[in-house]
C-alpha positions as CSV (number, residue, x, y, z in Angstrom):
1,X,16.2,-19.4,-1.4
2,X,12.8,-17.9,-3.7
3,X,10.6,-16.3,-1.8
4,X,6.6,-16.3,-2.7
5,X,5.3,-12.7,-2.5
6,X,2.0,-12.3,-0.6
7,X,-0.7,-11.4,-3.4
8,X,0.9,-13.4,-6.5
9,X,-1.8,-16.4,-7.8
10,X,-0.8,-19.5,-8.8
11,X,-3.4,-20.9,-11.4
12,X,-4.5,-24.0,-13.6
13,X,-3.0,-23.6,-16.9
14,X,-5.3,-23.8,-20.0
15,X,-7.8,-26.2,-18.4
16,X,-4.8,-28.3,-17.9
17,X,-4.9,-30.1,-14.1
18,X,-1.1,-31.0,-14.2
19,X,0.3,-27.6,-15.0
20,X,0.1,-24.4,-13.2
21,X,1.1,-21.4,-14.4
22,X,2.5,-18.7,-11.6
23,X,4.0,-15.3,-11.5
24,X,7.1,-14.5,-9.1
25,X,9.9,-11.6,-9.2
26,X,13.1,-13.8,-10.8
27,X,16.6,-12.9,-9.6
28,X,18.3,-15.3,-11.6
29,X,20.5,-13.1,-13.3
30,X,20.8,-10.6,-10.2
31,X,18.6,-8.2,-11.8
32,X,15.1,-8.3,-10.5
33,X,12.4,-8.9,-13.0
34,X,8.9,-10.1,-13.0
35,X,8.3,-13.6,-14.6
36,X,5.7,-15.9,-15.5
37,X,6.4,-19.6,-14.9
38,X,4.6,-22.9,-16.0
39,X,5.5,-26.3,-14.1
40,X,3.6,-29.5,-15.3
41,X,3.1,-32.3,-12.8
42,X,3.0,-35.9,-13.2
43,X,-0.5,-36.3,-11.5
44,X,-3.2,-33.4,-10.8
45,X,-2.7,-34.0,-6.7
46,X,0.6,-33.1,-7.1
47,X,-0.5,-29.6,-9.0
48,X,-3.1,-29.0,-6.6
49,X,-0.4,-29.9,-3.6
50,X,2.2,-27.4,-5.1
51,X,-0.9,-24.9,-5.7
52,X,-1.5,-25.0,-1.6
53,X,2.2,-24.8,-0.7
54,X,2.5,-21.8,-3.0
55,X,-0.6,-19.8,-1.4
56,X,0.8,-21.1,2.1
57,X,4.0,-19.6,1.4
58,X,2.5,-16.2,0.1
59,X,0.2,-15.9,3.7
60,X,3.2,-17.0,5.8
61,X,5.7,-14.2,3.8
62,X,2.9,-11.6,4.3
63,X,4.5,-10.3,7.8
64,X,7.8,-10.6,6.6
65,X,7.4,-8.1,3.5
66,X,5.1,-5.7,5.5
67,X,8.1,-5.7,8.3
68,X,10.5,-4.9,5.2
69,X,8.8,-2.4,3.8
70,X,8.7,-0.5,7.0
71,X,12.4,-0.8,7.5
72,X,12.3,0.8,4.2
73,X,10.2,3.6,5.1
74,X,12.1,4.4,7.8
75,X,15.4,4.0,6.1
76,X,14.2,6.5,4.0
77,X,13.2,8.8,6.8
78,X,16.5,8.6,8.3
79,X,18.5,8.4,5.2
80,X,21.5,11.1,5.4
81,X,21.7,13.3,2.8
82,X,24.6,11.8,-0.2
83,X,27.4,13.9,-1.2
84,X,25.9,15.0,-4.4
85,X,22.4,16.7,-2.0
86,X,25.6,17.9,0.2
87,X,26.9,19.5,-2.7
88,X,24.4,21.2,-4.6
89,X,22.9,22.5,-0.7
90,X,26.2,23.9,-0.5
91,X,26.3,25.3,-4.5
92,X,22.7,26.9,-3.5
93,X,23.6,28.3,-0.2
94,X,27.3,30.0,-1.8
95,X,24.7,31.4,-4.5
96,X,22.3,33.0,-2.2
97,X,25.5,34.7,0.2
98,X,27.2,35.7,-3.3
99,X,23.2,37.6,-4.6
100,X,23.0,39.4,-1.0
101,X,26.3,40.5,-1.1
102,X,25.4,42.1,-4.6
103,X,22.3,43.6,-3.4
104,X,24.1,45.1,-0.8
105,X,26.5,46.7,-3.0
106,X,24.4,48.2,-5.0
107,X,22.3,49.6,-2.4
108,X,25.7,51.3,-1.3
């Protein structure tokens, strides 16, 4: 099912009351990717009835992307460390005990 991003505009196209030209993100090939659409109606109620639906949509979704993008901050936050950090922590940490251990020698 699309979802209509809070923010995007849905607009008359080229003066043109039947068509309206809109910008959404398209998943359609399970990449995501921004997009500009064009739909032409078959009377200019219908356009300006799509045109409300589409704005509806966007101030109903405007919770539900401000809730996600919190998850996501916090995910983020909490987010553990991946084997490569885990790694190169570990590569930095054996590099620092192997220079002290040379310092002390030579101060020996």
């Amino acid at each position: 099912m699309p979802a209509v991003i809070p923010g995007t505009k849905v607009q008359e196209h080229s003066g043109n009351e039947k068509a309206m030209v809109f910008s959404c993100v398209d998943f359609a090939d399970e990449v995501q990717k921004p997009e500009l659409f064009c739909i032409r109606f078959a009377s200019a109620e219908r356009a300006q009835e799509f045109k409300k639906a589409y704005e509806d949509a966007g101030e109903k979704n405007a919770p539900l992307l401000a809730v996600a993008e919190e998850g996501a901050e916090a995910e983020e936050k909490t987010e553990e460390p991946s084997d490569a950090d885990k790694a190169a922590e570990e590569l930095e940490t054996k590099a620092k005990v192997d220079d002290d251990e040379k310092a002390e020698g030579a101060d020996a």
